[in-house]
KEZALUM-765279 format. One record per atom (N, C-alpha, C, CB): residue in one letter; y, z, x. Coordinates in pm, whole numbers, plus 50000, padded with zeros to 5 digits. Glycine has a CB too. Example, Ala and Ser with C-alpha at 12.3 -4.5 7.8 and 13.67 -1.06 7.14 Angstrom:
# KEZALUM-765279
A494315078051319
A495505078051230
A496705078051320
A495535090551131
S497755070851285
S498945071451367
S500035078751290
S499405057251408
***
This chain:
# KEZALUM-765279
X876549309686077
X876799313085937
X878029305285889
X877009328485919
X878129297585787
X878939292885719
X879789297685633
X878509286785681
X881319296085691
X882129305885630
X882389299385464
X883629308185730
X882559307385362
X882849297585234
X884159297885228
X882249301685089
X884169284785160
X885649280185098
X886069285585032
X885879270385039
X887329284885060
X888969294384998
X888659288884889
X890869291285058
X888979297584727
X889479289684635
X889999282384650
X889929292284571
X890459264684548
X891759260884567
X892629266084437
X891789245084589
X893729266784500
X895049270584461
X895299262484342
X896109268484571
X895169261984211
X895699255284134
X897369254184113
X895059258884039
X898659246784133
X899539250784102
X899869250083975
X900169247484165
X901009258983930
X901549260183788
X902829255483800
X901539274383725
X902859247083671
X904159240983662
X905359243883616
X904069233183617
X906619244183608
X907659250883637
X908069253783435
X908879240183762
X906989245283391
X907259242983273
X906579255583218
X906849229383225
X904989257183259
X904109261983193
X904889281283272
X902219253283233
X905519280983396
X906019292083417
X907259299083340
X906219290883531
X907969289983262
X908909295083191
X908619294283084
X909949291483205
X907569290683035
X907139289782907
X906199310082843
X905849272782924
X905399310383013
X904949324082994
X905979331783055
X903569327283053
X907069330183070
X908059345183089
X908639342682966
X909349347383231
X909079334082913
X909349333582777
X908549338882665
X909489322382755
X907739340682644
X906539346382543
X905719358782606
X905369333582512
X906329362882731
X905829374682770
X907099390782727
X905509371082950
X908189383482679
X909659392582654
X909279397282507
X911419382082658
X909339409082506
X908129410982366
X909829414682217
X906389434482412
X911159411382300
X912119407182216
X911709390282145
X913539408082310
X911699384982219
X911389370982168
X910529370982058
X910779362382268
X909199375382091
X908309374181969
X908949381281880
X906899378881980
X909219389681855
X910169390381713
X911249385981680
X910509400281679
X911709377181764
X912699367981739
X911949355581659
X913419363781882
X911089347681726
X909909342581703
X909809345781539
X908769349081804
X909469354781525
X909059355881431
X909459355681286
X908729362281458
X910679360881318
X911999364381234
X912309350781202
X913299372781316
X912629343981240
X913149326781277
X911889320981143
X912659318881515
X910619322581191
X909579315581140
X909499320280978
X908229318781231
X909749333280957
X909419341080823
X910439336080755
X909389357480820
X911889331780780
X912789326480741
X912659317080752
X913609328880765
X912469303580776
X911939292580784
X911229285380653
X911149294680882
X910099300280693
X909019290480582
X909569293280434
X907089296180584
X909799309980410
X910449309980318
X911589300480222
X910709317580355
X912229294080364
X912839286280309
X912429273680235
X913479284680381
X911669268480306
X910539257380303
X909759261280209
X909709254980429
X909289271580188
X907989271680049
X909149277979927
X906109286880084
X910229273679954
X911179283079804
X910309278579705
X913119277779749
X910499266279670
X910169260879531
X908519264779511
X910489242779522
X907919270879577
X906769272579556
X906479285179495
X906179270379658
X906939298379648
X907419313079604
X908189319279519
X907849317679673
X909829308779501
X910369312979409
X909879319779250
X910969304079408
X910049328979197
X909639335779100
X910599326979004
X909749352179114
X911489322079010
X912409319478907
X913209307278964
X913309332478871
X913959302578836
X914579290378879
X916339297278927
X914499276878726
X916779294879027
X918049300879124
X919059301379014
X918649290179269
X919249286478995
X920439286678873
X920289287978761
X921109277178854
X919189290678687
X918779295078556
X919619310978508
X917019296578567
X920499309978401
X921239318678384
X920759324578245
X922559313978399
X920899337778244
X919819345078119
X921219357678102
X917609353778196
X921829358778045
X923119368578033
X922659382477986
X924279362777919
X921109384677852
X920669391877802
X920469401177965
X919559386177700
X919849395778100
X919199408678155
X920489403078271
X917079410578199
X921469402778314
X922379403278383
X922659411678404
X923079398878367
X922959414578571
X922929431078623
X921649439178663
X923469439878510
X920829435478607
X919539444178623
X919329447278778
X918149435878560
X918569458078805
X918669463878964
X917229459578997
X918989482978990
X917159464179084
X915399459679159
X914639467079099
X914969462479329
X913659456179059
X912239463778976
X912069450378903
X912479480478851
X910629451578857
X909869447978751
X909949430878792
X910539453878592
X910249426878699
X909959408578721
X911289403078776
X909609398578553
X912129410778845
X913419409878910
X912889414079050
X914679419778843
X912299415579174
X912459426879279
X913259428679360
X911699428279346
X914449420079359
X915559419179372
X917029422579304
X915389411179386
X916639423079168
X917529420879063
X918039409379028
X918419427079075
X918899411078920
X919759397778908
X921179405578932
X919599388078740
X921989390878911
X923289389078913
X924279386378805
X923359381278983
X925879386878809
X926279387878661
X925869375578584
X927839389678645
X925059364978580
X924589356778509
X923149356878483
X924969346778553
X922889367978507
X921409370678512
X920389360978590
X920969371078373
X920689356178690
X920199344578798
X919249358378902
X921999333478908
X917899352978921
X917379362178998
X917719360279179
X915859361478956
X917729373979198
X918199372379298
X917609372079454
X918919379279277
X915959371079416
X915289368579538
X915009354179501
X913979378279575
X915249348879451
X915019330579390
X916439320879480
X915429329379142
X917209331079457
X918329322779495
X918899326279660
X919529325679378
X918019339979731
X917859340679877
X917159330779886
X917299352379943
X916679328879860
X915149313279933
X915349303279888
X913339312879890
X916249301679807
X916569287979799
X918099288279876
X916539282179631
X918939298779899
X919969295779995
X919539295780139
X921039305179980
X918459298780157
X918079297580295
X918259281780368
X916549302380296
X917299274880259
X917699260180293
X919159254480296
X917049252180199
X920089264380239
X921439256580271
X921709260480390
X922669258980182
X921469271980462
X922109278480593
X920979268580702
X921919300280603
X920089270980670
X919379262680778
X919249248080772
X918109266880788
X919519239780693
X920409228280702
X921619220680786
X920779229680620
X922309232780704
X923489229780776
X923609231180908
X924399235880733
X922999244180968
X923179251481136
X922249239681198
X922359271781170
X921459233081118
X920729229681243
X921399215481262
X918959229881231
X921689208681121
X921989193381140
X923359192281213
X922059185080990
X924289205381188
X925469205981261
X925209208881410
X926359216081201
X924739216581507
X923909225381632
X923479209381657
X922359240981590
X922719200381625
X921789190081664
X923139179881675
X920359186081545
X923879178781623
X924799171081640
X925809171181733
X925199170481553
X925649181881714
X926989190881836
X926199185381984
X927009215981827
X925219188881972
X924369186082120
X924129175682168
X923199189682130
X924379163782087
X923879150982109
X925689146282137
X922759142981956
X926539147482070
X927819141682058
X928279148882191
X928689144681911
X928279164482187
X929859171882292
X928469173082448
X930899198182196
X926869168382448
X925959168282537
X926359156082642
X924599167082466
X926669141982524
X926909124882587
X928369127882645
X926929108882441
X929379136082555
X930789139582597
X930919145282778
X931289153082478
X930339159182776
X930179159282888
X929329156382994
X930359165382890
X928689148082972
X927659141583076
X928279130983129
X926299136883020
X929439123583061
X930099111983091
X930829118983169
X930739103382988
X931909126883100
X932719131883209
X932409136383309
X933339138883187
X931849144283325
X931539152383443
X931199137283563
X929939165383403
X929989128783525
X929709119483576
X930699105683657
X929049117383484
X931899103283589
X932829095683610
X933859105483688
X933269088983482
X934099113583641
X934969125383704
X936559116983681
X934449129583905
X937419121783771
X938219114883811
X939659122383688
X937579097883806
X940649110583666
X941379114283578
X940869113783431
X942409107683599
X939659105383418
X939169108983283
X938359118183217
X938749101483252
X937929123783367
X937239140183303
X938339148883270
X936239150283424
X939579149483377
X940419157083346
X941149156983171
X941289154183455
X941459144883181
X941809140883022
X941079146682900
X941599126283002
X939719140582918
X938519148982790
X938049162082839
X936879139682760
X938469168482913
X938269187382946
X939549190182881
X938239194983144
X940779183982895
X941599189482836
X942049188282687
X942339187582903
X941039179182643
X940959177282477
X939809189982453
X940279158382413
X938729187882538
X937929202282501
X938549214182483
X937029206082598
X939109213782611
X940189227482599
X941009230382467
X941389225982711
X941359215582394
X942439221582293
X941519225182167
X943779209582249
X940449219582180
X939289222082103
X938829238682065
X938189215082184
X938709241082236
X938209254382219
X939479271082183
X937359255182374
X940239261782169
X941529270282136
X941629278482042
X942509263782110
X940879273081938
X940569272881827
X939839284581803
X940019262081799
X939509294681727
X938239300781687
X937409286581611
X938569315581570
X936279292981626
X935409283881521
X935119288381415
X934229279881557
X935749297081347
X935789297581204
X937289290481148
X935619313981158
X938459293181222
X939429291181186
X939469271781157
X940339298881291
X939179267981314
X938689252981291
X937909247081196
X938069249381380
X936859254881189
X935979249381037
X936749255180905
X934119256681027
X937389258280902
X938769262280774
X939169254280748
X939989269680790
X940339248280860
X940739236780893
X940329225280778
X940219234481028
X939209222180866
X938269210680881
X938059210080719
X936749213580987
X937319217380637
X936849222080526
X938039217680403
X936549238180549
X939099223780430
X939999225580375
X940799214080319
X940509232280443
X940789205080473
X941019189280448
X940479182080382
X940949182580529
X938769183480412
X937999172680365
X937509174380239
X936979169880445
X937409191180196
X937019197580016
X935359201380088
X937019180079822
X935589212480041
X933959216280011
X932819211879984
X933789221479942
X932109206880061
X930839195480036
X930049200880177
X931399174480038
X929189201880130
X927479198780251
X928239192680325
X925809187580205
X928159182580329
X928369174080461
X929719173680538
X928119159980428
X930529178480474
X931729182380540
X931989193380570
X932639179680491
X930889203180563
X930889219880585
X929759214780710
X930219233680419
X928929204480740
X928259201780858
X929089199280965
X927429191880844
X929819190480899
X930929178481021
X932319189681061
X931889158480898
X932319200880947
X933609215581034
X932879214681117
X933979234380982
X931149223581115
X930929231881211
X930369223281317
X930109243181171
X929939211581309
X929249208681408
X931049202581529
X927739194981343
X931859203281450
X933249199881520
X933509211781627
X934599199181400
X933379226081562
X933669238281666
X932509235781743
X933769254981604
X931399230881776
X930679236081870
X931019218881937
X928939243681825
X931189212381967
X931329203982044
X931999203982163
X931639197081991
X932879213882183
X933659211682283
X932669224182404
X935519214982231
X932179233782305
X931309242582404
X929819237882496
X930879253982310
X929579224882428
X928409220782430
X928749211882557
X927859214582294
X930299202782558
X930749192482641
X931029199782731
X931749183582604
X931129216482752
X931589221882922
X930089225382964
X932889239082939
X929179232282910
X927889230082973
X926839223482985
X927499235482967
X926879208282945
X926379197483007
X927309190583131
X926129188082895
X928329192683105
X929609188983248
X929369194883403
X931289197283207
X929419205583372
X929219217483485
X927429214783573
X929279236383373
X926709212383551
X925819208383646
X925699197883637
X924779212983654
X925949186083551
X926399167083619
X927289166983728
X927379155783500
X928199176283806
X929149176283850
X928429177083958
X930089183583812
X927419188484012
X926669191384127
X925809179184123
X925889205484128
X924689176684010
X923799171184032
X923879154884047
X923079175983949
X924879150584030
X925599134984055
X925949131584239
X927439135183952
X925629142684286
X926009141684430
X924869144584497
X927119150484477
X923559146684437
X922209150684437
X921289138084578
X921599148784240
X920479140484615
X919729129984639
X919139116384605
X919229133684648
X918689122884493
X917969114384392
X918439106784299
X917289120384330
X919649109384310
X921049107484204
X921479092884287
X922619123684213
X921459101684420
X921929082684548
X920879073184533
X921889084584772
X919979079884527
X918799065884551
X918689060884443
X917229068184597
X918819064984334
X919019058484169
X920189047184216
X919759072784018
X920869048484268
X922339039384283
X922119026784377
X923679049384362
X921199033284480
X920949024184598
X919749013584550
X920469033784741
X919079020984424
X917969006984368
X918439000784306
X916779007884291
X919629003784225
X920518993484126
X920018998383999
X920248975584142
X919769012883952
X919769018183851
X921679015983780
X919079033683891
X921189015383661
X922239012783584
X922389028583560
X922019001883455
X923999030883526
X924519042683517
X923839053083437
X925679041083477
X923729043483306
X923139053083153
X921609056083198
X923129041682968
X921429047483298
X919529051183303
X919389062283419
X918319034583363
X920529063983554
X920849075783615
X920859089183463
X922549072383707
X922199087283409
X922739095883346
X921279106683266
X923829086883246
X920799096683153
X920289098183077
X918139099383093
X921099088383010
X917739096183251
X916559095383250
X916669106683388
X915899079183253
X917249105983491
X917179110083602
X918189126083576
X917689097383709
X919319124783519
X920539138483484
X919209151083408
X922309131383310
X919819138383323
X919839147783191
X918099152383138
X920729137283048
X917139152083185
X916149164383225
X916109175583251
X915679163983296
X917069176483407
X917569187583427
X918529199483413
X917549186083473
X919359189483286
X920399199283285
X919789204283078
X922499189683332
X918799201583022
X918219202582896
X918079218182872
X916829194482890
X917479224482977
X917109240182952
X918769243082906
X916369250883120
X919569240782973
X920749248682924
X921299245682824
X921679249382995
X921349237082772
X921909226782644
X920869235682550
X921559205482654
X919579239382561
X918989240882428
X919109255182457
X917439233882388
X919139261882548
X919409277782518
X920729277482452
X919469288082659
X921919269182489
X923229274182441
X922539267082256
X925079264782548
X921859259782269
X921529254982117
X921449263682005
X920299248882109
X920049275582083
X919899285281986
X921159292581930
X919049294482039
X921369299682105
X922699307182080
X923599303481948
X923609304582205
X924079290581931
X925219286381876
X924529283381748
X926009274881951
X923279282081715
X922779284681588
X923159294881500
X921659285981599
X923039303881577
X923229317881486
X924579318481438
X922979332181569
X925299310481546
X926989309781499
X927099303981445
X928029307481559
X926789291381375
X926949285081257
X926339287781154
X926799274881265
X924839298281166
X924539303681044
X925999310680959
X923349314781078
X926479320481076
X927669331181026
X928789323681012
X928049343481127
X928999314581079
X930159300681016
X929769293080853
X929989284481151
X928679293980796
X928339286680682
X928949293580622
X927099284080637
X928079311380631
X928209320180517
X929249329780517
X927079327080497
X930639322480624
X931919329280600
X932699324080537
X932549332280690
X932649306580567
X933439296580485
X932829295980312
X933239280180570
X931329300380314
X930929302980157
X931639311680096
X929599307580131
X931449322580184
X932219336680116
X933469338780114
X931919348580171
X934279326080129
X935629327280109
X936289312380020
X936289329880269
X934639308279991
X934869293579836
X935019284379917
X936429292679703
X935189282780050
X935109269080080
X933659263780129
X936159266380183
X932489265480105
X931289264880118
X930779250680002
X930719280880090
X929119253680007
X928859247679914
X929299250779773
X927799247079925
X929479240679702
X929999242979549
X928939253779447
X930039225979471
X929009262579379
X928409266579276
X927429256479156
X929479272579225
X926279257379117
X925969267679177
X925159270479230
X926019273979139
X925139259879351
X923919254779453
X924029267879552
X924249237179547
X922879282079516
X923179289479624
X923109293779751
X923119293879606
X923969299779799
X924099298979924
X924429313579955
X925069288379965
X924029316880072
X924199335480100
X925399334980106
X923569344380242
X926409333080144
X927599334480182
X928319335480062
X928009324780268
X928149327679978
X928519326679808
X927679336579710
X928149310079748
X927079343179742
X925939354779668
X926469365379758
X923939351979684
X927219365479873
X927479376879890
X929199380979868
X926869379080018
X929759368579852
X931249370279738
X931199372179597
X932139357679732
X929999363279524
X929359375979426
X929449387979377
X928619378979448
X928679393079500
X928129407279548
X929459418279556
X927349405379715
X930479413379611
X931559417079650
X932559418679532
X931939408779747
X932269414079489
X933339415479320
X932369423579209
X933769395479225
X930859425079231
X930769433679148
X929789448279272
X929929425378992
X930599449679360
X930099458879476
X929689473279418
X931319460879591
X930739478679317
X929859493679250
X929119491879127
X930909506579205
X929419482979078
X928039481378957
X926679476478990
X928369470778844
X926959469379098
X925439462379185
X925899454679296
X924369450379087
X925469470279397
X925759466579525
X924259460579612
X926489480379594
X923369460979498
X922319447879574
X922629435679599
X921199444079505
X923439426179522
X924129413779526
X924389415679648
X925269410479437
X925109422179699
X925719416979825
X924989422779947
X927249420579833
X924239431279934
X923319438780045
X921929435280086
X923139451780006
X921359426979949
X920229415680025
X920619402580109
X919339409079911
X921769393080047
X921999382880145
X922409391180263
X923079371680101
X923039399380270
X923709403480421
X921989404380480
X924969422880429
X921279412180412
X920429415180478
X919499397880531
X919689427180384
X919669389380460
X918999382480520
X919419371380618
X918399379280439
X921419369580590
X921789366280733
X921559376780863
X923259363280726
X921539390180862
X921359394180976
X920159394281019
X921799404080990
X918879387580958
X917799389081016
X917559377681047
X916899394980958
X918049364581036
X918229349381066
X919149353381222
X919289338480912
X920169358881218
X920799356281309
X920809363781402
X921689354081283
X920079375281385
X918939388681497
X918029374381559
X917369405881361
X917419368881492
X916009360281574
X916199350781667
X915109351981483
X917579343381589
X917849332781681
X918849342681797
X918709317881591
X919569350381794
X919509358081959
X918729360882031
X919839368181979
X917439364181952
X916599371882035
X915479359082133
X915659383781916
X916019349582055
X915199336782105
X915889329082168
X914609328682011
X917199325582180
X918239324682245
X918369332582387
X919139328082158
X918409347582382
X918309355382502
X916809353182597
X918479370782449
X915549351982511
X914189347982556
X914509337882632
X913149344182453
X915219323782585
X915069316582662
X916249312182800
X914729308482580
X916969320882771
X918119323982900
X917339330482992
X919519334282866
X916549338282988
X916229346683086
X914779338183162
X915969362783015
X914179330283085
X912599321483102
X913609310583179
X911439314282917
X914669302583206
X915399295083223
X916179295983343
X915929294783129
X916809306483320
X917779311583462
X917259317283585
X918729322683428
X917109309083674
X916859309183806
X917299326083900
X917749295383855
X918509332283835
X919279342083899
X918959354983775
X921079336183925
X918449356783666
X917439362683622
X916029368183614
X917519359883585
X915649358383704
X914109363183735
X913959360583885
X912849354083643
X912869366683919
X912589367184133
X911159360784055
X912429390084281
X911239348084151
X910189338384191
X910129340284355
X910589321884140
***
């Protein structure tokens, strides 16, 4: 009698395994989700918007939620679910083009160092260090303050505070993984440094760079809309939550919606990207999960 063959074993790849512990954390999907509903919103403003953001009508100024307002307006009579969705695109702009920058600039920062080591890692850890000294609101104050209130210099504060956080955890495993195996035989074929660094490194050290990515998203969401809410943001009266909720704040007992929908919709931007942030720390980290 002929015994039958074992299944074969298909293996799963390390990719497709952290991809389903990641989407199996039933926090994530509503992180997921949260992220996406804010997103598109942002993205379909000009479509959804009921009203034009900066269009100012003084006759119904103040009005509370109801009717062709469901938001209300504000003391210029500007509606105020028109001008959440269209400030969405300023917060998610900024967090991401600043976050993407940060990762690419303080990512090459510490990948060099760590890689060369020597007295010149010591040197640029200790510029990080003076970096991180800093709060990152106080630094993007700073930063802001110098350069005047503009988009792009409310990018170049924040993407400044996250650089130095970004340059200690791309550092910290170039340090191990430069002494690696595979790391020697790159050297012993006459791989050039940047093609070690950048083809052979930096693969493996990506999961952590983009979890700290999310993470630090959410912190520059709340970095936009603190430097808004204290006028050094975008200018008026391009809106922005942070600036709708200083608004909000000056007229807090006559209409305390002004300031209680944007809050409400930075904390649900910056609920998702934790929750997707934490999803992917835990799909990622080796000392989090039993394989």
């Amino acid at each position: 009698m002929t015994r039958a063959a074992a299944p074969a074993v298909v293996p799963v790849s390390p990719l497709r395994r952290a991809a389903a512990r990641f989407l199996a954390n039933p926090t994530t999907g509503i992180g997921i989700i949260l992220c996406v509903l804010v997103a598109l919103s942002a993205i379909l403003a000009p479509l959804i918007a009921p009203h034009d953001p900066i269009e100012q009508n003084v006759v119904e100024q103040l009005r509370p939620p109801g009717g062709d307002h469901p938001l209300g307006t504000d003391y210029f009579g500007r509606d105020v679910l028109s001008r959440i969705l269209w400030g969405g695109r300023i917060s998610l702009i900024v967090s991401l083009t600043a976050i993407a920058a940060a990762i690419a600039i303080g990512g090459a920062i510490g990948m060099i160092s760590g890689y060369v080591g020597g007295r010149f890692d010591t040197f640029v850890m200790q510029v990080m260090d003076v970096l991180l000294s800093f709060p990152s609101l106080i630094l993007g104050l700073i930063v802001v303050a110098l350069l005047g209130p503009d988009l792009v210099n409310l990018v170049v504060a924040i993407g400044l505070t996250a650089i130095a956080p970004f340059a200690r955890i791309a550092r910290a495993p170039v340090l191990a993984l430069k002494e690696r195996a595979f790391v020697e035989a790159g050297r012993a074929l006459g791989y050039s440094h940047a093609r070690i660094l950048f083809v052979h490194i930096l693969p493996n050290i990506l999961s952590e760079v983009l979890v700290m990515g999310s993470l630090w998203m959410a912190t520059a969401v709340r970095t936009e809309a603190s430097l808004s809410f204290i006028g050094l943001g975008v200018k008026p009266p391009t809106p922005t939550w942070g600036g709708m909720m200083r608004d909000g704040f000056e007229n807090i007992l006559d209409a305390p919606w002004l300031a209680i929908f944007p809050g409400i919709a930075i904390l649900l931007l910056v609920l998702g990207l934790n929750m997707v942030g934490d999803g992917l720390r835990d799909a990622t980290d080796p000392k989090l999960r039993a394989e």
